[in-house]
PQR file with spaces between the fields and no chain letter, atoms N, CA, C, O and H, PARSE charges and radii, in Angstrom:
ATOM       1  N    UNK     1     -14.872    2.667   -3.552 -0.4000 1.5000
ATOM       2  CA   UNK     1     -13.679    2.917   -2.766 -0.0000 2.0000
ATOM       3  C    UNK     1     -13.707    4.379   -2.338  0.5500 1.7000
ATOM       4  O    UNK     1     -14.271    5.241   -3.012 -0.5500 1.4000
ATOM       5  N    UNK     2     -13.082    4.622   -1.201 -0.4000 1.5000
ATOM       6  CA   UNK     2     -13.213    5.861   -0.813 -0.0000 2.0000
ATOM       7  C    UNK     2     -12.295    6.095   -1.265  0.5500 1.7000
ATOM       8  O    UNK     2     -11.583    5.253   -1.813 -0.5500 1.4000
ATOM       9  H    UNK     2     -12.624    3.922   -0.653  0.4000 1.0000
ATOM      10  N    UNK     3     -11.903    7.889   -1.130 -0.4000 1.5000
ATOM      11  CA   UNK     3     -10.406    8.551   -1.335 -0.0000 2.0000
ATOM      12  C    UNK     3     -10.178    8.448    0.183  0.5500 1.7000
ATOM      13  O    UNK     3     -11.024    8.229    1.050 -0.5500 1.4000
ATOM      14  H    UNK     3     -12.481    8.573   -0.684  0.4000 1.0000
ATOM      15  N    UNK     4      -8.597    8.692    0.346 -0.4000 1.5000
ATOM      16  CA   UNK     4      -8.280    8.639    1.656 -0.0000 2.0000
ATOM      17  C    UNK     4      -7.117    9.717    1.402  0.5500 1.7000
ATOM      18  O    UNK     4      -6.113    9.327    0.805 -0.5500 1.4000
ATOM      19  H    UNK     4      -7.910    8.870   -0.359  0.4000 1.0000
ATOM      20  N    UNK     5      -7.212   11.209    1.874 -0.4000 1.5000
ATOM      21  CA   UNK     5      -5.596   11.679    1.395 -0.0000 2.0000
ATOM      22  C    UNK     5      -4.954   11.231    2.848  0.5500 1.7000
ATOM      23  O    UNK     5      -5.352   10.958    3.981 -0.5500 1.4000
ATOM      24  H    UNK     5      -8.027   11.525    2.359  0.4000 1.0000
ATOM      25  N    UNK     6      -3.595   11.334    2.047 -0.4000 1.5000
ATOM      26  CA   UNK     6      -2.359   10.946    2.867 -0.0000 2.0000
ATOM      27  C    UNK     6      -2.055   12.403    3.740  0.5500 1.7000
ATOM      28  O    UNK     6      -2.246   13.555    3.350 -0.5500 1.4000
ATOM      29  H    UNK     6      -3.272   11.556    1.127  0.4000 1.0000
ATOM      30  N    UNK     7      -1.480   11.902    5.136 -0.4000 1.5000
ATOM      31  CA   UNK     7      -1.528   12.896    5.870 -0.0000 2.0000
ATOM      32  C    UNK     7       0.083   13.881    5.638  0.5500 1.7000
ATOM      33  O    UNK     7       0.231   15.071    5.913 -0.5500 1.4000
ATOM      34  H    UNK     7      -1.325   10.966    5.452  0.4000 1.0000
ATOM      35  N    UNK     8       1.144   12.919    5.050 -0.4000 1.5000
ATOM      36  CA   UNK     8       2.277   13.615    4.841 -0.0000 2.0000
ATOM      37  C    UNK     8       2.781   12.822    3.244  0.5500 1.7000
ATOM      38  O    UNK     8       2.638   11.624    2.996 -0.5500 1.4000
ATOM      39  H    UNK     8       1.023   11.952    4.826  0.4000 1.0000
ATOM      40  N    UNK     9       3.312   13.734    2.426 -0.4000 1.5000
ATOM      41  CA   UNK     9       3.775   13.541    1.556 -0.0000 2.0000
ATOM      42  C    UNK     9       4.446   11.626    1.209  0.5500 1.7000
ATOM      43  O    UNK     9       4.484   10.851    0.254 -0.5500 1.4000
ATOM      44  H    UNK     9       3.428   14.707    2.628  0.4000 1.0000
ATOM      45  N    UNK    10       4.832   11.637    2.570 -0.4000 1.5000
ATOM      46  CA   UNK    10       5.409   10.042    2.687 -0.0000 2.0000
ATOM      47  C    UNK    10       4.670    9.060    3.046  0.5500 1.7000
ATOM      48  O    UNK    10       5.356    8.042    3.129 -0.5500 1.4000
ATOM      49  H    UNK    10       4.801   12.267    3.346  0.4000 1.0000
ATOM      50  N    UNK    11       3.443    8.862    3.333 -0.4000 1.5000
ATOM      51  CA   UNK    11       2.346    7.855    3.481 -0.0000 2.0000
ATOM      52  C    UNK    11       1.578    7.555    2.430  0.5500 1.7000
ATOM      53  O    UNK    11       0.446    7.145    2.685 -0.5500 1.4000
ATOM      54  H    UNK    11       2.885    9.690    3.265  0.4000 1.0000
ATOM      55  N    UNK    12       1.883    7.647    1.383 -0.4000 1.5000
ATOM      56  CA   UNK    12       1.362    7.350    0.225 -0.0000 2.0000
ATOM      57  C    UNK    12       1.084    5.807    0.119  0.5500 1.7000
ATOM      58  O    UNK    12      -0.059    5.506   -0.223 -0.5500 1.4000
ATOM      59  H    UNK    12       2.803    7.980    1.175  0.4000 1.0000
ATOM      60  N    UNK    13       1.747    5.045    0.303 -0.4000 1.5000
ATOM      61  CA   UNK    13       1.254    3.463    0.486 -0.0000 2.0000
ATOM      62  C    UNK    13       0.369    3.437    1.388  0.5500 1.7000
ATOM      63  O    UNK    13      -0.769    3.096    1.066 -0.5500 1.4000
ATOM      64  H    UNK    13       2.676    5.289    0.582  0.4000 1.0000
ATOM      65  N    UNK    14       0.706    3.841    2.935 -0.4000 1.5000
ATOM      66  CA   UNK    14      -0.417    3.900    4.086 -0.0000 2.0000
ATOM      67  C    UNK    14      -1.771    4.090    3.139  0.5500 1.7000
ATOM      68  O    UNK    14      -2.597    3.180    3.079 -0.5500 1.4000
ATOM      69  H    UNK    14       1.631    4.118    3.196  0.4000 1.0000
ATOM      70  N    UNK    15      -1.898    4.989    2.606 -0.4000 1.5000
ATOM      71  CA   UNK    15      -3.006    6.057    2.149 -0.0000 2.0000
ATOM      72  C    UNK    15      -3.919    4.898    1.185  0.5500 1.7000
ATOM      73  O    UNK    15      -5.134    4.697    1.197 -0.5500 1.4000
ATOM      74  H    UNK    15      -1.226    5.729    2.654  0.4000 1.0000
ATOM      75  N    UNK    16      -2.803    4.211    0.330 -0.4000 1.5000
ATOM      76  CA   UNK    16      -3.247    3.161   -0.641 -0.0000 2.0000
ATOM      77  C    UNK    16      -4.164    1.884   -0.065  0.5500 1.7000
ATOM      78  O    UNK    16      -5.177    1.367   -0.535 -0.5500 1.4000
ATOM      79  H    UNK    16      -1.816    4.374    0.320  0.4000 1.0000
ATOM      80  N    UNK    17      -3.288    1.546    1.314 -0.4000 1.5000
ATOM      81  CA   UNK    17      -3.463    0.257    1.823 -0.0000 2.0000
ATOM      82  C    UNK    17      -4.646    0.957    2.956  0.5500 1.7000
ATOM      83  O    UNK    17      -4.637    0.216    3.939 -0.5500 1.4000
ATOM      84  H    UNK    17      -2.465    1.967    1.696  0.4000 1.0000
ATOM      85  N    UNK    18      -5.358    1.773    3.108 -0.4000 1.5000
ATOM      86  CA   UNK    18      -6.597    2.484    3.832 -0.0000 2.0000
ATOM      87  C    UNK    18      -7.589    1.981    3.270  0.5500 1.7000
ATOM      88  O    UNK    18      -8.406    1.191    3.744 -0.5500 1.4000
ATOM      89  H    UNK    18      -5.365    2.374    2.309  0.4000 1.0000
ATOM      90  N    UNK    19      -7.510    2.714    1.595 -0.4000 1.5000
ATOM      91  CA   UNK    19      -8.353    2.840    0.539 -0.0000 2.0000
ATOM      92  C    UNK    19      -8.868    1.292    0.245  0.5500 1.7000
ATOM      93  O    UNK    19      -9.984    0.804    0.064 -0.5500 1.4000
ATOM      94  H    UNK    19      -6.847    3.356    1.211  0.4000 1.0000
ATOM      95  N    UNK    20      -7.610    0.786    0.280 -0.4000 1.5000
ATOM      96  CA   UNK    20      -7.991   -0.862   -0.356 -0.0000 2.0000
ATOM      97  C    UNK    20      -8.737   -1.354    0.720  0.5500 1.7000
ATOM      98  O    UNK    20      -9.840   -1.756    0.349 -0.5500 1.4000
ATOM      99  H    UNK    20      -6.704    1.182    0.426  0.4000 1.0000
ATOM     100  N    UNK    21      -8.477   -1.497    2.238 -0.4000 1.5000
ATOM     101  CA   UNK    21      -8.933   -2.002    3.321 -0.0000 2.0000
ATOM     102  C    UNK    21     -10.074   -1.484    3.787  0.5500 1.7000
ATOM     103  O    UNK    21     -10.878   -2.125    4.465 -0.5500 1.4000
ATOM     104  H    UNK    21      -7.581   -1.171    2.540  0.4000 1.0000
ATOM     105  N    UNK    22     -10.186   -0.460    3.496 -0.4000 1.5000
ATOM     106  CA   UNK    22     -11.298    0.486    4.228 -0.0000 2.0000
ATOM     107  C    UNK    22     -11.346    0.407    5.660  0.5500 1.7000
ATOM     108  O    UNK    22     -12.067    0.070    6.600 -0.5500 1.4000
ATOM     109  H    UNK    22      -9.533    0.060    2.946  0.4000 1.0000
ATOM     110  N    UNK    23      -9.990    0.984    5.304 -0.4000 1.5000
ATOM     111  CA   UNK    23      -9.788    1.354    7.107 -0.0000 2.0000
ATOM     112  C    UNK    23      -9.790    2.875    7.262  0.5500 1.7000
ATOM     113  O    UNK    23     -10.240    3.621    6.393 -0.5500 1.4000
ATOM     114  H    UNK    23      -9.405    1.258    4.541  0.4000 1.0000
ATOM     115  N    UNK    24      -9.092    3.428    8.789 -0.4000 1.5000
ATOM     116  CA   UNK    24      -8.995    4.477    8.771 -0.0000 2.0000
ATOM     117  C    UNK    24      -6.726    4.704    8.666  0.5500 1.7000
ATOM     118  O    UNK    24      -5.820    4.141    9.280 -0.5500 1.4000
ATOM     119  H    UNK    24      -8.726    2.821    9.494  0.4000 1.0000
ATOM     120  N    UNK    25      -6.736    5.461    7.905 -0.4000 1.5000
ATOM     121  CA   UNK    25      -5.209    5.427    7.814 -0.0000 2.0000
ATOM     122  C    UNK    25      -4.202    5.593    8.756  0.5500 1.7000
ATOM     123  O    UNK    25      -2.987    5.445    8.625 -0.5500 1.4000
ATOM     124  H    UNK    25      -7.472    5.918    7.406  0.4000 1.0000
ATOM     125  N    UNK    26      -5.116    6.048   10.101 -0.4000 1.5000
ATOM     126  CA   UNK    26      -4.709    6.389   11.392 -0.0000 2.0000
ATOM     127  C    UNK    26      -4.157    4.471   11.989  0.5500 1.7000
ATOM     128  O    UNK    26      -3.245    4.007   12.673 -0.5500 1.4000
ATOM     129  H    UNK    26      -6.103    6.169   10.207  0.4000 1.0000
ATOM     130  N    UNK    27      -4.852    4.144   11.542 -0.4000 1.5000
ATOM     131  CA   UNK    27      -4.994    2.424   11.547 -0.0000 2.0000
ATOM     132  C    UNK    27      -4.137    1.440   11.517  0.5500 1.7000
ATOM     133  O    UNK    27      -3.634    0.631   12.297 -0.5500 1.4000
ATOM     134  H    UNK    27      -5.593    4.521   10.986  0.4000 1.0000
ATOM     135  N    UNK    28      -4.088    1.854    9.894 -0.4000 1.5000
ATOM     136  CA   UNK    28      -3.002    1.527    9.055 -0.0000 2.0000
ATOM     137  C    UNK    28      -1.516    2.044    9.515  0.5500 1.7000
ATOM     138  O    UNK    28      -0.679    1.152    9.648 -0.5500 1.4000
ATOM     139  H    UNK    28      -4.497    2.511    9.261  0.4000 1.0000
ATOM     140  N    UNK    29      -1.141    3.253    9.747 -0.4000 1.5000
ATOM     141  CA   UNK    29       0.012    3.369   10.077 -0.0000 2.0000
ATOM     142  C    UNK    29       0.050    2.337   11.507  0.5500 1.7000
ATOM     143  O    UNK    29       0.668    1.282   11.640 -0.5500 1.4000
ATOM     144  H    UNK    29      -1.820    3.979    9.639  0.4000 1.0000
ATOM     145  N    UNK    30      -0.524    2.794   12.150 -0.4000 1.5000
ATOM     146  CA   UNK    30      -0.208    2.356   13.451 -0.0000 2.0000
ATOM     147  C    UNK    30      -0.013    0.700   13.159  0.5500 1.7000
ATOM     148  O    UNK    30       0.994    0.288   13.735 -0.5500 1.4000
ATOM     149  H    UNK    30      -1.026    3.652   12.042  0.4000 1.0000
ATOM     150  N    UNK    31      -0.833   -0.493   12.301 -0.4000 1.5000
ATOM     151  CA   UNK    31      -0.561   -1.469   12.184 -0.0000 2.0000
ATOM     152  C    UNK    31       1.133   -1.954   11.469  0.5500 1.7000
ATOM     153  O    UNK    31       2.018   -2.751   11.781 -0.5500 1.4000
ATOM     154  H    UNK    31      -1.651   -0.158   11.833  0.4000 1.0000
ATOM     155  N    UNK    32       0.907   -0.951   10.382 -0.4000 1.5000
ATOM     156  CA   UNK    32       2.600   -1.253    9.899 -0.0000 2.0000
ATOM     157  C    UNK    32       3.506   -0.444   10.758  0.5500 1.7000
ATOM     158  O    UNK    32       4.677   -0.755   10.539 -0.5500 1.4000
ATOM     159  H    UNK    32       0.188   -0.303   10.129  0.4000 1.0000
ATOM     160  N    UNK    33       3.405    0.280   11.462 -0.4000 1.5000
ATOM     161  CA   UNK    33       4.781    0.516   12.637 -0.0000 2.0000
ATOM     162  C    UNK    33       5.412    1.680   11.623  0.5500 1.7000
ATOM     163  O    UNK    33       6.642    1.688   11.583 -0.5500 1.4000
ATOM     164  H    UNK    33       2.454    0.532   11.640  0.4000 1.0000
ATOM     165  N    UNK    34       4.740    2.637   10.823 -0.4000 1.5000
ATOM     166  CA   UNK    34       6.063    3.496    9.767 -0.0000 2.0000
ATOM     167  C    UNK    34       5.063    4.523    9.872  0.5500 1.7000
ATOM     168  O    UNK    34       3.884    4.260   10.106 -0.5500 1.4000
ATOM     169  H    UNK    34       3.741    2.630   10.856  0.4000 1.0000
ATOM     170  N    UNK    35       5.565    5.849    9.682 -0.4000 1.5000
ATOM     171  CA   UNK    35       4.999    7.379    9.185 -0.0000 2.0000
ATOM     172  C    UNK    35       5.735    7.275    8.438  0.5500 1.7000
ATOM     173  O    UNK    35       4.877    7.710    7.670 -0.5500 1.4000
ATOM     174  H    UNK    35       6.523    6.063    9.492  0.4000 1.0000
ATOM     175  N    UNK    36       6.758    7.078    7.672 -0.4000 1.5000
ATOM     176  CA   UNK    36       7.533    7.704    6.929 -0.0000 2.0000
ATOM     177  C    UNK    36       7.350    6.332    5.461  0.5500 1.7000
ATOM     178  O    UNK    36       6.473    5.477    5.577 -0.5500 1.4000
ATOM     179  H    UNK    36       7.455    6.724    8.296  0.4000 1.0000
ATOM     180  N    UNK    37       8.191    6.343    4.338 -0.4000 1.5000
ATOM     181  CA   UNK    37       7.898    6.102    2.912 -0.0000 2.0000
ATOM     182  C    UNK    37       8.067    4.318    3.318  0.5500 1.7000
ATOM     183  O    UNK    37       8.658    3.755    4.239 -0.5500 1.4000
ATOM     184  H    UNK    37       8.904    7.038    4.244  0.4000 1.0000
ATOM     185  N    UNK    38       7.325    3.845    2.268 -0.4000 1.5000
ATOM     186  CA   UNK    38       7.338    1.986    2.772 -0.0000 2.0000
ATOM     187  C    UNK    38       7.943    1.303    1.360  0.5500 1.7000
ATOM     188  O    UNK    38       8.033    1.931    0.305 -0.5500 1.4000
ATOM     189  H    UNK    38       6.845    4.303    1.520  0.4000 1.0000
ATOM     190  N    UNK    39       8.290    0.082    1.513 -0.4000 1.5000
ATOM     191  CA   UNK    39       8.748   -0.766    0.749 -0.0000 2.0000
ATOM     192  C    UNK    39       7.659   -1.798    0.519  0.5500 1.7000
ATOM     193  O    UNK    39       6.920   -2.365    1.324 -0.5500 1.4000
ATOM     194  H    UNK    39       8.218   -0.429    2.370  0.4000 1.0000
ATOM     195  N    UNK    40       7.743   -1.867   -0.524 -0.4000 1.5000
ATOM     196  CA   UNK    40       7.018   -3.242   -1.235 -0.0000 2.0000
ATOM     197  C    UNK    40       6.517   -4.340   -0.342  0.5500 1.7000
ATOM     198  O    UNK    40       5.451   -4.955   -0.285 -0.5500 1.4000
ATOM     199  H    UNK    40       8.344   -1.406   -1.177  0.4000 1.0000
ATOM     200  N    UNK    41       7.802   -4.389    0.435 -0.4000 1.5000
ATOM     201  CA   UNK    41       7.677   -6.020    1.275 -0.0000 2.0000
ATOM     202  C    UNK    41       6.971   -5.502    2.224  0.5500 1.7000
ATOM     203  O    UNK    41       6.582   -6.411    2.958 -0.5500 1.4000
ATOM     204  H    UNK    41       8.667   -3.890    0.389  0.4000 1.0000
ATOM     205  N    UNK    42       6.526   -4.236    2.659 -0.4000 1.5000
ATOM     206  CA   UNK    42       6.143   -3.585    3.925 -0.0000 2.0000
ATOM     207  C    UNK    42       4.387   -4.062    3.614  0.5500 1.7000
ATOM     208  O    UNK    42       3.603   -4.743    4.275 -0.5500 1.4000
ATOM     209  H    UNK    42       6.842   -3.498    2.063  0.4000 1.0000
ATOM     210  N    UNK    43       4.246   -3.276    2.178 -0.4000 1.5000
ATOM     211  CA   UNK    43       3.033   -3.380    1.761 -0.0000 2.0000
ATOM     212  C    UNK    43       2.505   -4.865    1.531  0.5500 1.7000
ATOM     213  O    UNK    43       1.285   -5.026    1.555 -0.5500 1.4000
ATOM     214  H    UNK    43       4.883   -2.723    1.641  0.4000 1.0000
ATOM     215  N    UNK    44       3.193   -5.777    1.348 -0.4000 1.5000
ATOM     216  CA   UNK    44       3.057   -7.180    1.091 -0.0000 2.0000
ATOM     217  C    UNK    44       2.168   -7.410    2.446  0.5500 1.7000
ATOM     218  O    UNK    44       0.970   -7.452    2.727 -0.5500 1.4000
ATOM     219  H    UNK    44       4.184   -5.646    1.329  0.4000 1.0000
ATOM     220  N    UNK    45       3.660   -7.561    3.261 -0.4000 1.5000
ATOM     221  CA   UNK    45       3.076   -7.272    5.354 -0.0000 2.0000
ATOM     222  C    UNK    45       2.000   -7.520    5.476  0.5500 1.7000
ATOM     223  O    UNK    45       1.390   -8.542    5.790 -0.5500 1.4000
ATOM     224  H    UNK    45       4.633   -7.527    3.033  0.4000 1.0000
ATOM     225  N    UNK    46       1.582   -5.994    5.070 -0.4000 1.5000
ATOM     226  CA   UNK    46       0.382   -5.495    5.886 -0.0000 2.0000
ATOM     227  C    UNK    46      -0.967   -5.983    5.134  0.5500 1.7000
ATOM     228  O    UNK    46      -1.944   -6.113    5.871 -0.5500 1.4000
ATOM     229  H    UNK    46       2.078   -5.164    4.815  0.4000 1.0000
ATOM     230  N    UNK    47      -1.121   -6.234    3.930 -0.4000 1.5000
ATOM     231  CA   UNK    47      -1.790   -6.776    3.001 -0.0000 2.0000
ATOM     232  C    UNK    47      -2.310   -7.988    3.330  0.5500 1.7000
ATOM     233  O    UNK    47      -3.523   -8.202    3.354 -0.5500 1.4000
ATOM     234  H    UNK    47      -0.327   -6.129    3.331  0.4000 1.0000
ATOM     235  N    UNK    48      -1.159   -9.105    3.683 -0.4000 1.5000
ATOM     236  CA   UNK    48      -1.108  -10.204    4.311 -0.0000 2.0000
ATOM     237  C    UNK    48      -2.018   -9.999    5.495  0.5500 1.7000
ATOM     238  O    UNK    48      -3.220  -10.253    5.428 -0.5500 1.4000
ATOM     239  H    UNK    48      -0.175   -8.932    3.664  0.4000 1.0000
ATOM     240  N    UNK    49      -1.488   -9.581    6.475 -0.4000 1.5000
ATOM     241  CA   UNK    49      -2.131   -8.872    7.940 -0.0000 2.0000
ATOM     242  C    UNK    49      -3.348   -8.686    8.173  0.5500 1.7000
ATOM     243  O    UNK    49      -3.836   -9.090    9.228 -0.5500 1.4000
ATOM     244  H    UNK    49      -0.511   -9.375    6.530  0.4000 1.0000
ATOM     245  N    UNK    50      -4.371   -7.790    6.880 -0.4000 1.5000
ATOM     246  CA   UNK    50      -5.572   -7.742    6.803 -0.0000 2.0000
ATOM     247  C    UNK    50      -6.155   -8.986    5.839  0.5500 1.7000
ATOM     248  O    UNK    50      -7.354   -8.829    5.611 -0.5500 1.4000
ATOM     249  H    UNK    50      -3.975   -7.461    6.022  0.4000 1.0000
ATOM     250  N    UNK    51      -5.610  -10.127    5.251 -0.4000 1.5000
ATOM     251  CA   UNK    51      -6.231  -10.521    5.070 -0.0000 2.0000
ATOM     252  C    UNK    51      -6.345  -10.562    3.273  0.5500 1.7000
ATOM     253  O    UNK    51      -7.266  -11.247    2.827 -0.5500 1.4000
ATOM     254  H    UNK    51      -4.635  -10.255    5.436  0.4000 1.0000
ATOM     255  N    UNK    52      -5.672  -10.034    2.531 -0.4000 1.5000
ATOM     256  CA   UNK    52      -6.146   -9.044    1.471 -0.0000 2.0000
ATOM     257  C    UNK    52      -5.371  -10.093    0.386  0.5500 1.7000
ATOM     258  O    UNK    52      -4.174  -10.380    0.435 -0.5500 1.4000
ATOM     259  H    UNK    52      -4.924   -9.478    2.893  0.4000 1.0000
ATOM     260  N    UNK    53      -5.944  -10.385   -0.192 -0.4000 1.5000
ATOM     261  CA   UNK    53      -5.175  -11.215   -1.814 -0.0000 2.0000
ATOM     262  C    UNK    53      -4.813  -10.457   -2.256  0.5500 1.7000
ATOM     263  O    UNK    53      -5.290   -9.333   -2.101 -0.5500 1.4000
ATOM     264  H    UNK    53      -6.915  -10.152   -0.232  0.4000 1.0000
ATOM     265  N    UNK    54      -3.520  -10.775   -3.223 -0.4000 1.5000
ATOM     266  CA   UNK    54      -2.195   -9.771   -3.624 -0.0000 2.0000
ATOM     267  C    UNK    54      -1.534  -11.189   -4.688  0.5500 1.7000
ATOM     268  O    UNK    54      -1.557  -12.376   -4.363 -0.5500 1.4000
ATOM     269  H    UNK    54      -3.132  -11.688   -3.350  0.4000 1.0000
ATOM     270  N    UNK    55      -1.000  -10.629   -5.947 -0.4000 1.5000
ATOM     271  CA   UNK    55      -0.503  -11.159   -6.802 -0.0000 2.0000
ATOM     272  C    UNK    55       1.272  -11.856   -5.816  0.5500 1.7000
ATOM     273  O    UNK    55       2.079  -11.201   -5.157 -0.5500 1.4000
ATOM     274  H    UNK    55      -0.982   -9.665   -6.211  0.4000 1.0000
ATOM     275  N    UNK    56       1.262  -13.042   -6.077 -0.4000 1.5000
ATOM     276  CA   UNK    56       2.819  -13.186   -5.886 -0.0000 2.0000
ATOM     277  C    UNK    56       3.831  -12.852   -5.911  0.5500 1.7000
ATOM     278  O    UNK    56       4.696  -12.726   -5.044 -0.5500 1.4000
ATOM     279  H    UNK    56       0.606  -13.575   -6.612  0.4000 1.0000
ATOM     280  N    UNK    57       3.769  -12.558   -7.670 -0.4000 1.5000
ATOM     281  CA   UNK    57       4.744  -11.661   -7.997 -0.0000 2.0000
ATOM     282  C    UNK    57       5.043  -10.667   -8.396  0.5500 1.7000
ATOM     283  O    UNK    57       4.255  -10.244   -9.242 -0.5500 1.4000
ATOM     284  H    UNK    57       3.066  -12.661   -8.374  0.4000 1.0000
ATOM     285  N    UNK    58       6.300   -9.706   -8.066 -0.4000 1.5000
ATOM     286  CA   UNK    58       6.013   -7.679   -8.143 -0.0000 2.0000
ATOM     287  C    UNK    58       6.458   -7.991   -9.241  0.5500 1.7000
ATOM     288  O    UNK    58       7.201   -8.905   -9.602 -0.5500 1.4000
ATOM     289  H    UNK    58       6.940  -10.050   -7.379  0.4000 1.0000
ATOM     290  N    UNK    59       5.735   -6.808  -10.001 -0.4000 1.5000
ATOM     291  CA   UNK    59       6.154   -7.093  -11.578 -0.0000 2.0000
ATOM     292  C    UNK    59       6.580   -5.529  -11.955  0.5500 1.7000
ATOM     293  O    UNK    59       5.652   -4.749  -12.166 -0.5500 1.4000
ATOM     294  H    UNK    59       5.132   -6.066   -9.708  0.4000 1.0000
ATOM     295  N    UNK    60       8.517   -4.835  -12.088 -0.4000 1.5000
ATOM     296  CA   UNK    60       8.101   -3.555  -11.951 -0.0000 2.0000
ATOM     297  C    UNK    60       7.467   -3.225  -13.180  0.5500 1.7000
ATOM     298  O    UNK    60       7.759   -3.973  -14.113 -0.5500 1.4000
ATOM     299  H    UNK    60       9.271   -5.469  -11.916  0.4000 1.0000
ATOM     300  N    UNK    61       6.494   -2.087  -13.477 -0.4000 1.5000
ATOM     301  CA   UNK    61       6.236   -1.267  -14.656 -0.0000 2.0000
ATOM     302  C    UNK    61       7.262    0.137  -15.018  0.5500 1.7000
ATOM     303  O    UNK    61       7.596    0.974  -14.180 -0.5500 1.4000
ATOM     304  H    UNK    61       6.257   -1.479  -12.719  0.4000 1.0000
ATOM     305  N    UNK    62       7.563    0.142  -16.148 -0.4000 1.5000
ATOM     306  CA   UNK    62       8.127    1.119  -16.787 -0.0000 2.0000
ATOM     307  C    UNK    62       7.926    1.412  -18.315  0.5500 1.7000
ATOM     308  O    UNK    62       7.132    0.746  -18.978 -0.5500 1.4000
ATOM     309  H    UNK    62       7.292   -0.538  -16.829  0.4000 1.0000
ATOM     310  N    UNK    63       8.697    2.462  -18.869 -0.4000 1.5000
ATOM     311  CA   UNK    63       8.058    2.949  -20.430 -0.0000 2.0000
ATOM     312  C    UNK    63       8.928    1.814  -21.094  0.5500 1.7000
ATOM     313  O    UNK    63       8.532    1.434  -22.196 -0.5500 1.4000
ATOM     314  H    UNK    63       9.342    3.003  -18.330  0.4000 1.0000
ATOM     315  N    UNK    64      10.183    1.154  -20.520 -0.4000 1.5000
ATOM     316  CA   UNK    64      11.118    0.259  -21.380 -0.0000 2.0000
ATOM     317  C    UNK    64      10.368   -1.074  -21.234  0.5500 1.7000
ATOM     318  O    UNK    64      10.253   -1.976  -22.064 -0.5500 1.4000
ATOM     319  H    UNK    64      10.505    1.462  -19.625  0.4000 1.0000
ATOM     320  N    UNK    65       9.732   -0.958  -19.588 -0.4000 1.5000
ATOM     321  CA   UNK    65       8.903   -2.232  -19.477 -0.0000 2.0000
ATOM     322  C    UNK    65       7.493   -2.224  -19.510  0.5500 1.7000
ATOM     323  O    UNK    65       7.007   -2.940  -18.634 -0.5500 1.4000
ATOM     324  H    UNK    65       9.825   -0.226  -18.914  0.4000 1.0000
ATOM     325  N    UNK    66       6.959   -1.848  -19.983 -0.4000 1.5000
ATOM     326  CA   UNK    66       5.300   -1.801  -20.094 -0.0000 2.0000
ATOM     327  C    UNK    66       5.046   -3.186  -20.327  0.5500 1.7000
ATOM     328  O    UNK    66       5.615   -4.141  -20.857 -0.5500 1.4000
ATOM     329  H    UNK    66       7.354   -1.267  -20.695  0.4000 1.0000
ATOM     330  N    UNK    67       3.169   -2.748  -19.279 -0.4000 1.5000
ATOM     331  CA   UNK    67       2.774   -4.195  -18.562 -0.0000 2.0000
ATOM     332  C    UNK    67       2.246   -4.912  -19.839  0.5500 1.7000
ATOM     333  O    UNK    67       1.565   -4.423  -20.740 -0.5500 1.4000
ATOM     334  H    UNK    67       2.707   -1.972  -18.849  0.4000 1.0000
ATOM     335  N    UNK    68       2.723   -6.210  -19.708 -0.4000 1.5000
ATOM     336  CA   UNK    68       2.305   -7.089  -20.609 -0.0000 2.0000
ATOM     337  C    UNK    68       0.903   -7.864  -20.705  0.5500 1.7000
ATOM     338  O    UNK    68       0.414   -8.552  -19.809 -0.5500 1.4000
ATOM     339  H    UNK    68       3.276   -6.608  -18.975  0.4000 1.0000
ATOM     340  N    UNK    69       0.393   -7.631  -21.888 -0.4000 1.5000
ATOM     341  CA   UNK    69      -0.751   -7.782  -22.241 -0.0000 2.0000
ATOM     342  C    UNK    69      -0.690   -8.918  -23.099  0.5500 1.7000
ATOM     343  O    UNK    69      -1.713   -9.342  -23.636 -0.5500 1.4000
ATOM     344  H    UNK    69       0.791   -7.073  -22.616  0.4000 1.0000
């Protein structure tokens, strides 16, 4: 996987969904329609969009909820 940095503090998903796709992030934004911070369902989207298998269900992680093993 490549690194891909994010071009503004708020493309951090963009940046993610580059890396995973191996696209260029210039790409990626332009496919999801956002510069600015994304939602889950955004990332679902675009995931979908390229094609990309993705678990069903969001499962959040936290220190009260740590991922189950």
């Amino acid at each position: 996987m490549k690194l891909m940095n994010q071009p503004t503090f708020e493309t951090c998903g963009q940046a993610c969904i580059a890396m995973i796709s191996d696209r260029d992030i210039n790409e990626v934004i332009k496919d999801m329609k956002t510069v600015g911070s994304t939602s889950i369902g955004q990332l679902i989207e675009i995931l979908d969009f390229y094609g990309i298998r993705h678990a069903e269900k969001n499962i959040r992680i936290s220190k009260k909820n740590p991922i189950p093993y």
